[in-house]
N, C-alpha and C positions, 0 to 999 in steps of 0.2 A: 828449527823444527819445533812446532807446538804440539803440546801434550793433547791428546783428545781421550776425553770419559764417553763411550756409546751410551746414549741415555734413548735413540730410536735411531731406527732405518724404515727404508720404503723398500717392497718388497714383492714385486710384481710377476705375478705366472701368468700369462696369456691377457687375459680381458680382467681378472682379477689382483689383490690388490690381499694380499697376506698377512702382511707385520702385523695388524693390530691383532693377531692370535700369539703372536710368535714372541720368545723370546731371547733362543739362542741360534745363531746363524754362520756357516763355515764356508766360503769360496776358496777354492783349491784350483790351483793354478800350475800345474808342472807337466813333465816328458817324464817318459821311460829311458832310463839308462840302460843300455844294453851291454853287454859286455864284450869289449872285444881287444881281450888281454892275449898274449901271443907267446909262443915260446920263447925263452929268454928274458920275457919282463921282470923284471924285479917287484911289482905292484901290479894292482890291478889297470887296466886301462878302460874305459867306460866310451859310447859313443850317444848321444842325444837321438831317441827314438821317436815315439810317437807325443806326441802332447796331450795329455788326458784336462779334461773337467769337471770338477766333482762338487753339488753343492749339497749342504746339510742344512739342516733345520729342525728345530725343537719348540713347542708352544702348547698350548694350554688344548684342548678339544671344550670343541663348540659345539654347545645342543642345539643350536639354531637351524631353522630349517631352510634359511637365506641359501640360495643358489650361488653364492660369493665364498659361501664358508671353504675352507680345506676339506673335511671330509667328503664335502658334495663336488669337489672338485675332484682329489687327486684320488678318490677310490675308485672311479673308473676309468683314469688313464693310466695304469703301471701298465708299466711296458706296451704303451700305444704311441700315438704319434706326439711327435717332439713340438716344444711350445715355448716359445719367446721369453727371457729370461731379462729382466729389470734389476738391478740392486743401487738402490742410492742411500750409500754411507752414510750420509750427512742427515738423512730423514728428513729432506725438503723436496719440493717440486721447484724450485725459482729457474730462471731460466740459466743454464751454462754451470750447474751442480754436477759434481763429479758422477758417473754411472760406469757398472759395469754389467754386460752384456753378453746374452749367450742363446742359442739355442739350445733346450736340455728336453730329454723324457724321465721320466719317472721309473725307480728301479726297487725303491721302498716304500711300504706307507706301511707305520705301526702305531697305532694307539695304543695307550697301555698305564699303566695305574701301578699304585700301592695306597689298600685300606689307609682312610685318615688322608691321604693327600691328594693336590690337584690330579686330576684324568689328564693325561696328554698326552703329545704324538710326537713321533719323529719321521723322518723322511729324507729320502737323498735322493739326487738327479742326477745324470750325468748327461754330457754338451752329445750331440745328434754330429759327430761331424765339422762342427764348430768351434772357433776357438773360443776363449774367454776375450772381449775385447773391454778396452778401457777407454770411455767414451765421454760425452756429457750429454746432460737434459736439454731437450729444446721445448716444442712449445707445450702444456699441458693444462688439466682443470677441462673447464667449459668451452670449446671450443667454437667457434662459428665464421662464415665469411665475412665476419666484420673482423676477424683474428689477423694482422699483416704478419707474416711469419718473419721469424729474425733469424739471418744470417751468423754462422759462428763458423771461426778460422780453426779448422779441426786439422793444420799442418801440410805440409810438402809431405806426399806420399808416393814410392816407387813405383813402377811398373811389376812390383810383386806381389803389392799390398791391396788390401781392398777397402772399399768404405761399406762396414756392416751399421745395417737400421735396425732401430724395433721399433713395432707401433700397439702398441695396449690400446684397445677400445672397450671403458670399463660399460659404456653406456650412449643409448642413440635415443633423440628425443623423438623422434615420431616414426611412424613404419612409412610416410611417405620419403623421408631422409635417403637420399645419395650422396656419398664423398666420396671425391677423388683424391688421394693422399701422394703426392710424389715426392722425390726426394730431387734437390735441382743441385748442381754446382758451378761455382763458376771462379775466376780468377781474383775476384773485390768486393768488398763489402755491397757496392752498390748493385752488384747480379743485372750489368748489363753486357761489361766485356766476358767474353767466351760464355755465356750463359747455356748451362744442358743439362737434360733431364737424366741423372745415372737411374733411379728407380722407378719402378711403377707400382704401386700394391694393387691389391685385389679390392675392388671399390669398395665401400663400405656402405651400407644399407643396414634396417634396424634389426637384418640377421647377427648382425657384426656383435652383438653388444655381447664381454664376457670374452671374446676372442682376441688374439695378437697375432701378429705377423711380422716376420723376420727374413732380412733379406741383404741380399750383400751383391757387390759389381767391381770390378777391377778399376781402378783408380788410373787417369794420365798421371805420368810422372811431369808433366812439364806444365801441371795445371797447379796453382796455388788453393787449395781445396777450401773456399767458402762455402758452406752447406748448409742449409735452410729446409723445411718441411714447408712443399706449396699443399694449400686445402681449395681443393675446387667444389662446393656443394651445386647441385643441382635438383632442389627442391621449388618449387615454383612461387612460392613465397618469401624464400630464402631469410628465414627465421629458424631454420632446423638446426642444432645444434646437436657435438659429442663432447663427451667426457674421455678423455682421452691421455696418455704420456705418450711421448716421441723420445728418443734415444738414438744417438749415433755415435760411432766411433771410426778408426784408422787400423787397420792390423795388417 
């Protein structure tokens, strides 16, 4: 086991792209224990209930009038609809870097100060339904139909489990821009034996930029789960590019 010092992470809410404000961060990952000790026990007896997820966060507030900033993001969604959750540990985009992933809304936003020191904020989210999944990065940065997407062996998963995606769209290069983003799998690296399409997102066009999408499908158990993010553009010049993260896991 090697020792790791956090010196950054990436930090993604919907279409936006957080860490560089932030700089303390909590994923909570547990079940409600419930009790169900009986007469005659000697101790308590506990039974695993619901699975909760809870993320926190703490950074500096930003006078910026950027559309990307936190304030402009998360003061009008508390307690609105739920938004694609990114967290990479490691504070790189390379392809196959560890991620975890969620869908969460917002249930805090506090700015807040002390005379003499930095202004800052805190905030916490909890998962829409969703669990916490443990995943990795696929393709990210600049994206375009010259991008061949790369296949990654994200495991043998049962007939219980499901394969969840996120798609962060930070940005869309022109308003004539259509992508089609799907999620494929197949049995082998090469995605030609059993090849199929488990996901579809919602196309993306230069409304997309700023928004995420999260999306999950029941997995074959008898399938070897190589998973790839296919980009279909259909711009008529096909020079349109996004800026974009992709994320997948197994739960």
């Amino acid at each position: 086991m090697a020792e790791y010092v956090i010196k950054r992470i990436k930090f993604y809410w919907a279409g936006y792209e957080f860490s560089p404000d932030m700089h303390t961060m909590t994923l909570t990952n547990g079940a409600e224990l419930v009790d169900a000790t009986v007469f005659g026990s000697s101790c308590r007896k506990r039974k695993a209930g619901l699975s909760t997820v809870e993320i926190s966060a703490q950074g500096f507030w930003n006078t910026s009038t950027d559309l990307d900033k936190v304030d402009n993001v998360l003061f009008d969604e508390i307690g609105s609809t739920s938004e694609p959750v990114t967290v990479l540990p490691d504070g790189t985009t390379a392809l196959g870097e560890r991620a975890f992933l969620t869908d969460a809304v917002v249930g805090e936003y506090s700015p807040s100060g002390t005379i003499g020191e930095m202004f800052g904020f805190n905030f916490s989210a909890f998962s829409e339904g969703k669990p916490l999944v443990r995943g990795l990065t696929f393709e990210t940065g600049t994206l375009s139909s010259a991008v061949t997407p790369t296949g990654q062996n994200l495991g043998i998963g049962t007939s219980t489990q499901k394969i969840y995606a996120a798609l962060h769209v930070k940005s869309v290069s022109s308003s004539a821009a259509t992508v089609d983003v799907t999620v494929q799998i197949a049995s082998s690296s090469s995605f030609v034996t059993d090849l199929s399409t488990a996901i579809n997102f919602t196309q993306i066009t230069d409304a997309s930029a700023g928004t995420g999408q999260f999306a999950s499908t029941v997995i074959a158990s008898t399938k070897t789960n190589w998973v790839r993010f296919n980009n279909t553009y259909g711009s008529s010049d096909g020079t349109d590019t996004i800026n974009a993260l992709f994320a997948a896991g197994i739960y």
